[in-house]
VOGU-3710 file (C-alpha; in Angstrom, 3 decimals, decimal comma):
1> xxxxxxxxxx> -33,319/-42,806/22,683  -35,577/-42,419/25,887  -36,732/-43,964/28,247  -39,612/-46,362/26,791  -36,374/-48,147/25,344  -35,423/-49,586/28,807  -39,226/-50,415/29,440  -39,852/-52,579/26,181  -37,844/-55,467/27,702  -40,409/-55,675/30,946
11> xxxxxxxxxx> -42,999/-54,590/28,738  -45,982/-57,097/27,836  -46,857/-58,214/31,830  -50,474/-56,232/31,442  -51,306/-57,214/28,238  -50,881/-60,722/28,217  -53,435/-60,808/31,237  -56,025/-59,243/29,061  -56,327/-61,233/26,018  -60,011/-60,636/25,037
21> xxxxxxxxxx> -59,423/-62,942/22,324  -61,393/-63,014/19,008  -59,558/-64,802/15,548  -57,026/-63,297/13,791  -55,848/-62,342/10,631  -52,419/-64,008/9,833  -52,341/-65,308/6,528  -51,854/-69,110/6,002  -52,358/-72,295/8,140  -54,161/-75,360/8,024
31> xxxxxxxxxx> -57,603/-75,509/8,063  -59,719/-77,413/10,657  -59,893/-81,025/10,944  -62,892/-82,553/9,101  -63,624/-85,480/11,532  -64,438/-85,465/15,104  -62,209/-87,349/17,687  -64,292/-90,330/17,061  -63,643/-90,067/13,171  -66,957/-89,575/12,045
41> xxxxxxxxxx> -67,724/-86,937/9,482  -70,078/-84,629/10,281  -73,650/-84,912/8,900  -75,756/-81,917/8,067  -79,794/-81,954/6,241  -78,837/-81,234/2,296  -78,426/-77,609/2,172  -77,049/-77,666/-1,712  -79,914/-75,245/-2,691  -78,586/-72,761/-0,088
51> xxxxxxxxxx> -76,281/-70,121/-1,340  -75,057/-67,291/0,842  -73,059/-64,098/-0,502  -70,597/-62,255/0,868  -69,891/-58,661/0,148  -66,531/-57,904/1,765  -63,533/-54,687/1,355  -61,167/-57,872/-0,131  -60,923/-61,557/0,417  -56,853/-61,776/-0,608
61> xxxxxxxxxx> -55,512/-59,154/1,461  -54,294/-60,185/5,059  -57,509/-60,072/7,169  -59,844/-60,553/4,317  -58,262/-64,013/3,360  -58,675/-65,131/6,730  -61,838/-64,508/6,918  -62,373/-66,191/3,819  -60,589/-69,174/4,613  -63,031/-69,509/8,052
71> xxxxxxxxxx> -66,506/-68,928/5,417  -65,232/-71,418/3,357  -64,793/-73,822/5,373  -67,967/-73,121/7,402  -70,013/-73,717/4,093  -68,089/-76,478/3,389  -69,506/-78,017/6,732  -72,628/-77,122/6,521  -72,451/-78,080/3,070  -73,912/-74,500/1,019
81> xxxxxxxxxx> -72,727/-72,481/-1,649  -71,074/-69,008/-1,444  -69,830/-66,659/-3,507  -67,655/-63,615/-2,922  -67,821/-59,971/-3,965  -64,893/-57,874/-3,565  -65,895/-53,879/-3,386  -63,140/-52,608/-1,860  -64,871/-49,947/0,749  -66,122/-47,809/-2,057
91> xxxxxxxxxx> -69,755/-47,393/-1,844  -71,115/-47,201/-5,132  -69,226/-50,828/-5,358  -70,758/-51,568/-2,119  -74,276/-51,401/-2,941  -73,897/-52,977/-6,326  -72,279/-55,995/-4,832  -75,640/-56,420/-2,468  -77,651/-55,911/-5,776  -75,021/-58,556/-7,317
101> xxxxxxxxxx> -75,706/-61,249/-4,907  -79,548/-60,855/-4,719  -79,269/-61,505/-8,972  -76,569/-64,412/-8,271  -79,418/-66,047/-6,566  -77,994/-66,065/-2,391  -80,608/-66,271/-0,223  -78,649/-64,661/2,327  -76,253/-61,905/2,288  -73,250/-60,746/5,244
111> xxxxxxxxxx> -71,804/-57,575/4,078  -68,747/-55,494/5,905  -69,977/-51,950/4,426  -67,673/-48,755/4,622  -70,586/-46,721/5,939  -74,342/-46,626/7,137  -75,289/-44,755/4,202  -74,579/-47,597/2,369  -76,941/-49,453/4,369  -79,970/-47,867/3,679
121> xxxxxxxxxx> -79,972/-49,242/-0,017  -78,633/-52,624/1,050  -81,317/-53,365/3,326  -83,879/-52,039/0,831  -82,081/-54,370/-1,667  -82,587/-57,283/0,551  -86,006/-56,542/1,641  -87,063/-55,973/-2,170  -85,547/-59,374/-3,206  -87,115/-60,972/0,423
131> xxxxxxxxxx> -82,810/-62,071/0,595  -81,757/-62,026/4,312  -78,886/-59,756/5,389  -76,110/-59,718/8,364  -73,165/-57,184/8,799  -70,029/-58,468/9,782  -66,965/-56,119/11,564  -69,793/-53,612/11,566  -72,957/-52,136/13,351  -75,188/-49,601/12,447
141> xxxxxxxxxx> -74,940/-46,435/14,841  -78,343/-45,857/16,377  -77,246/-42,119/17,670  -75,860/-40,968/14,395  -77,927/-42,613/11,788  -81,512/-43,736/13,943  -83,325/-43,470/10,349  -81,042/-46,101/9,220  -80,920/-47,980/12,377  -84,834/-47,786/12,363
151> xxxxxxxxxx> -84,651/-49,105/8,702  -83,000/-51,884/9,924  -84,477/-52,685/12,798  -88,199/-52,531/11,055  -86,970/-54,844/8,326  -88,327/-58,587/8,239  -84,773/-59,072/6,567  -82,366/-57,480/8,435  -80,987/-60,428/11,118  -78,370/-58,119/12,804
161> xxxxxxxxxx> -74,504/-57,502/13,377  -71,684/-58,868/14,447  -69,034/-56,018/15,651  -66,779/-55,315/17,647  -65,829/-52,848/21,008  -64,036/-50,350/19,080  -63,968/-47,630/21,283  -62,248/-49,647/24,152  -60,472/-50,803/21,044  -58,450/-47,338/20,222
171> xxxxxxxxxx> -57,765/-46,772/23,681  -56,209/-50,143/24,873  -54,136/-49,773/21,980  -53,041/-46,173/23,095  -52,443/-47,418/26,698  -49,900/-49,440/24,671  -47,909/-46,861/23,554  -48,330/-44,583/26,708  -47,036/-47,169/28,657  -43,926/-47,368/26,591
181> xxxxxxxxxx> -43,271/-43,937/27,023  -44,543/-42,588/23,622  -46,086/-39,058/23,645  -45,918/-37,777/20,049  -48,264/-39,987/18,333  -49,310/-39,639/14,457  -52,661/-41,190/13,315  -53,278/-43,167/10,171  -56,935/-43,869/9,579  -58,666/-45,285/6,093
191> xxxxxxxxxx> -61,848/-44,081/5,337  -63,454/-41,314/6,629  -67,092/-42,061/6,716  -66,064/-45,735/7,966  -68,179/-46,376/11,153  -65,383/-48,621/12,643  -62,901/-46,044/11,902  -64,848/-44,010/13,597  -65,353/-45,939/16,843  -61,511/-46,433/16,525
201> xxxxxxxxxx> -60,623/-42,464/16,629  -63,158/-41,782/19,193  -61,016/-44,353/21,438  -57,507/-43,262/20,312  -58,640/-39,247/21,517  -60,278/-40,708/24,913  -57,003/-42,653/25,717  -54,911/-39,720/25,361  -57,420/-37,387/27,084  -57,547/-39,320/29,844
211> xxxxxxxxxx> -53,891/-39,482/30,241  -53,625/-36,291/29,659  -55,781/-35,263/32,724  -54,269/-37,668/35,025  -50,248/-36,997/33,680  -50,732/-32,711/33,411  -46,903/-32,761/33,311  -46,747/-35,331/31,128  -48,879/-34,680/28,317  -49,716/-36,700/25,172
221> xxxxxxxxxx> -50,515/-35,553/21,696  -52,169/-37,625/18,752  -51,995/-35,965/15,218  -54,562/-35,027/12,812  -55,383/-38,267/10,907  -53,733/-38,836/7,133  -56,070/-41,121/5,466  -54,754/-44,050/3,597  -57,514/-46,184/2,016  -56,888/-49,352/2,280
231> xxxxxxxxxx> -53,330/-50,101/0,397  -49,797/-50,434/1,251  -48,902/-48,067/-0,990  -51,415/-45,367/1,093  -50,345/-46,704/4,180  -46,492/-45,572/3,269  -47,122/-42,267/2,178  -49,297/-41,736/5,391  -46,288/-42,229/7,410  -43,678/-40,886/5,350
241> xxxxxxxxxx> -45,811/-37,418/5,840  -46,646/-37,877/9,057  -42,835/-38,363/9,923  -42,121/-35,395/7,596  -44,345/-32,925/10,088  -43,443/-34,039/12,997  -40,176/-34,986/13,739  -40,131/-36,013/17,289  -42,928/-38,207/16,370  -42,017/-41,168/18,077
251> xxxxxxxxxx> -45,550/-43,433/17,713  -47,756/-44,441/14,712  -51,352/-45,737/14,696  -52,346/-47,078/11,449  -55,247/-47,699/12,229  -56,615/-50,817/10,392  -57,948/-51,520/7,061  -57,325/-54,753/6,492  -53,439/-55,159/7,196  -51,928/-53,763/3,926
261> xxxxxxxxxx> -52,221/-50,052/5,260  -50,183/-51,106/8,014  -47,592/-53,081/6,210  -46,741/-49,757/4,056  -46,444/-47,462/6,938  -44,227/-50,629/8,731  -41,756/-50,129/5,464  -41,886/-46,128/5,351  -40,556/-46,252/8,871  -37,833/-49,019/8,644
271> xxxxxxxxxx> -36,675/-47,046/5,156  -37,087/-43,871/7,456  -34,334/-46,084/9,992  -36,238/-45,211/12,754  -37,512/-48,739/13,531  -35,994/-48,126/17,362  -37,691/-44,666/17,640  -41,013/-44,945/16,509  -43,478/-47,675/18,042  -45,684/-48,650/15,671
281> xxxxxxxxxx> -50,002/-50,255/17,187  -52,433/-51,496/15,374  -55,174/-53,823/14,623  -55,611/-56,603/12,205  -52,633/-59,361/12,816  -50,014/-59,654/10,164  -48,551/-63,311/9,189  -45,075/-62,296/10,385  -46,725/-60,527/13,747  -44,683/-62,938/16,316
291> xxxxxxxxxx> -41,489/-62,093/14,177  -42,157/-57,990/14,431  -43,266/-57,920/17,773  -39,986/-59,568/18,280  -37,552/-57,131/16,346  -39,296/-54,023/17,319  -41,362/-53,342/14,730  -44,201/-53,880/16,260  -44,843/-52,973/19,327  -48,272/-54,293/19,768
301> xxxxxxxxxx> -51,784/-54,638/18,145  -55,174/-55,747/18,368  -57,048/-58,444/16,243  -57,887/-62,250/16,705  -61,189/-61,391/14,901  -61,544/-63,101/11,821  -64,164/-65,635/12,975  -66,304/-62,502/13,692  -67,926/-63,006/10,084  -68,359/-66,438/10,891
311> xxxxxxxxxx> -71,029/-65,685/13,269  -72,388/-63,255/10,877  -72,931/-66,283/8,035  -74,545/-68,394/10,812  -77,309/-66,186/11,681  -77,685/-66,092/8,063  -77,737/-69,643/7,461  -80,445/-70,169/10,507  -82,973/-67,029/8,915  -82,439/-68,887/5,786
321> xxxxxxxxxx> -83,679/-72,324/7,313  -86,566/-71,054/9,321  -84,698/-71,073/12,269  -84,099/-67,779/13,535  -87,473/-65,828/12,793  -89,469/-62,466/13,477  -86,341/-60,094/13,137  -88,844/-57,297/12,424  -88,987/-54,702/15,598  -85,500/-56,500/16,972
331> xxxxxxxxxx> -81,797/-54,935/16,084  -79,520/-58,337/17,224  -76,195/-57,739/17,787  -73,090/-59,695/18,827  -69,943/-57,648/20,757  -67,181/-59,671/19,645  -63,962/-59,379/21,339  -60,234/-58,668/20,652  -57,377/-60,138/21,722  -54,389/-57,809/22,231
341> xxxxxxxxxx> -50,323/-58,637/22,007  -47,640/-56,659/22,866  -44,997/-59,608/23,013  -43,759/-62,348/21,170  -44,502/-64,954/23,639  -48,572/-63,368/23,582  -47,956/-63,932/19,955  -47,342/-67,666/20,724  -50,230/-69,176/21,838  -52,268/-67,348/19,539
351> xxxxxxxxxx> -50,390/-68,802/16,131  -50,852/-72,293/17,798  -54,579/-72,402/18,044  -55,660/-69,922/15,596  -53,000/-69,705/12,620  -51,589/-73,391/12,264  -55,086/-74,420/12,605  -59,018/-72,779/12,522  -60,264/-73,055/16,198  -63,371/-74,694/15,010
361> xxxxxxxxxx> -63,528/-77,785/13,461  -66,287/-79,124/11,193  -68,131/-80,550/14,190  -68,522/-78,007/16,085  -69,117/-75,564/13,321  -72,439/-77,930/12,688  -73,527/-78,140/16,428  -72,822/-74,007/16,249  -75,605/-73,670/13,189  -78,446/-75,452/15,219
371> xxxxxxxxxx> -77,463/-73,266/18,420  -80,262/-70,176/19,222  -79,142/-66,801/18,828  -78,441/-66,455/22,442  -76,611/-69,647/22,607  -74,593/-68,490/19,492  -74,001/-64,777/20,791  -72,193/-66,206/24,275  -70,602/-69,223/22,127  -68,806/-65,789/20,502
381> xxxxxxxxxx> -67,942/-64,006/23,408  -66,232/-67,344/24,841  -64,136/-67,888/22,424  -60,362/-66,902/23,549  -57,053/-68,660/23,165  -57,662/-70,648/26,606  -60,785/-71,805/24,646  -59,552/-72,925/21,875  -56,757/-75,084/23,825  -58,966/-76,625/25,580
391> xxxx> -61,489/-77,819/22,427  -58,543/-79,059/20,637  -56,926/-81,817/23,885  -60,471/-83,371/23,575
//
């Protein structure tokens, strides 16, 4: 045992004064309240001819049913249909879900894709069937794809993304695990092609690089990444090999995926019994996060982002009604941010205001839908835990 053991009790001082909060992804709840403080119900123009898709990885795994539970109840404010596809990052699925909603009759689609490639035929899709289209957890690169990105941005269609930082992503989350004195660190990603994935890795490598430069006695290393999909079952065997190569690994990244990868590599470790030896980051919260970041294992992770499609289905819902117009020559985006834990007393706060209950309710969900896009974008980037506290003691 080293010493990052003695430095996990004082650990969690940094980190709780940068929670860049977005939603999160632990399972259950309530939902929001359906009256206002002055018990009226909100009121919305009859929008029963509106239907909005959503092509997403899954909507029952841990982060997929959260962000489920938010669409739901944002339609059911706004009073409009929507209907689910679940394509499970492979892209032939992918593009036949878009193809799937424009035939369901949606007028508007938000997709999470697995990669830009994917892209091209969804917004060709949409522009075909005159359906609009918004990516949530996603953004189309404009250095590695600009035909794609031009595509988009061209398209009379296309209403934009809502993503988040994920380079600054990876390498707060490897600051983590520096801090505690981790320097072996194995890497667990999903899909290769993934552009979040992507932005993810890119972080991980500059976090270690630039410890690297200013520690040269010191030095870090970060594995080769074993891919995992997106199961549990992946997400084990990812670690189990990982463990297997390097045995003074004393750090795992599973990178995301939706939660389950994580909860397999989690198990491999504690069957492993090396719970104390290896600290385990990661993003997407887990329902039992407080609980793990309690018992060690977890040391930390990154999430608080399942509204982030939320803001995706409004900008549809406004291009449906007319509001938001002229997308053609414009590539809108929303930078959506994280919130980051590393204790259970971060963990807290968070399952007060964003697990036991949505940090939206009905009401404001309507006065969000009639906001402009540049209202809506910094209504987004506001939202934190200190927000949502102080919404709900109205």
């Amino acid at each position: 045992m080293k010493m990052k053991r003695l430095a996990k009790s004082v650990l969690g001082v940094g980190l709780a004064a940068s929670m860049l909060v977005g939603c999160g992804s632990a399972a259950g709840g309530s939902s929001s309240s359906k009256k206002s403080a002055s018990g009226s119900t909100p009121t919305v123009t009859d929008n029963s001819k509106i239907k909005i898709g959503v092509s997403i990885w899954s909507s029952t795994d841990v982060l997929g049913s959260q962000c489920k539970k938010i669409i739901d109840e944002a339609a059911k404010a706004l009073g409009v249909k929507v209907q689910y596809v679940d394509q499970g990052h492979v892209s032939e699925k992918v593009t036949a879900s878009v193809e799937q909603l424009c035939a369901a009759g949606c007028q508007g689609i938000i997709i999470c894709n697995s990669s830009d490639t994917e892209m091209t035929s969804a917004i060709k899709t949409c522009n075909d069937n005159k359906v609009y289209l918004s990516q949530f957890f996603r953004i189309i690169s404009k250095d590695n794809n600009p035909d794609i990105y031009k595509a988009a941005k061209d398209s009379a269609y296309y209403v934009g993304a809502v993503h988040e930082n994920e380079v600054e992503n990876g390498q707060k989350l490897v600051k983590i695990l520096l801090d505690k004195g981790d320097r072996d660190i194995g890497l667990i990603g999903w899909e290769q092609g993934d552009a979040t994935w992507l932005g993810r890795y890119e972080g991980y490598k500059k976090g270690v690089e630039e410890w690297n430069k200013a520690n040269p006695n010191d030095k870090a290393t970060l594995s080769e990444p074993q891919y995992a999909g997106t199961t549990s079952e992946g997400g084990s065997k990812a670690a189990e090999a990982l463990m297997a190569a390097d045995p003074k690994l004393d750090a795992l990244i599973p990178a995301g995926g939706g939660g389950d990868p994580l909860q397999g590599a989690i198990a491999a470790v504690e069957r492993a019994g090396k719970t104390q030896d290896i600290d385990i980051v990661s993003t997407d919260f887990l329902p039992d996060l407080g609980e793990r970041l309690a018992n060690g294992s977890m040391a930390g992770e990154s999430g608080g982002h399942y509204c982030d499609p939320l803001f995706s289905f409004l900008m549809v819902y406004n291009a449906i009604k007319g509001n938001y117009k002229d997308f053609a020559g414009k590539f809108n985006e929303i930078n959506f941010p994280y919130l980051y834990v590393s204790s259970a007393d971060d963990y807290a706060n968070y399952d007060k205001y964003f697990v036991q209950q949505l940090p939206y309710t009905d009401d404001e969900i309507v006065e969000m839908s009639k906001m402009s896009f540049d209202d809506l974008s910094k209504k987004a980037e506001a939202l934190s835990i200190e927000d949502a506290e102080s919404r709900a003691s109205k």
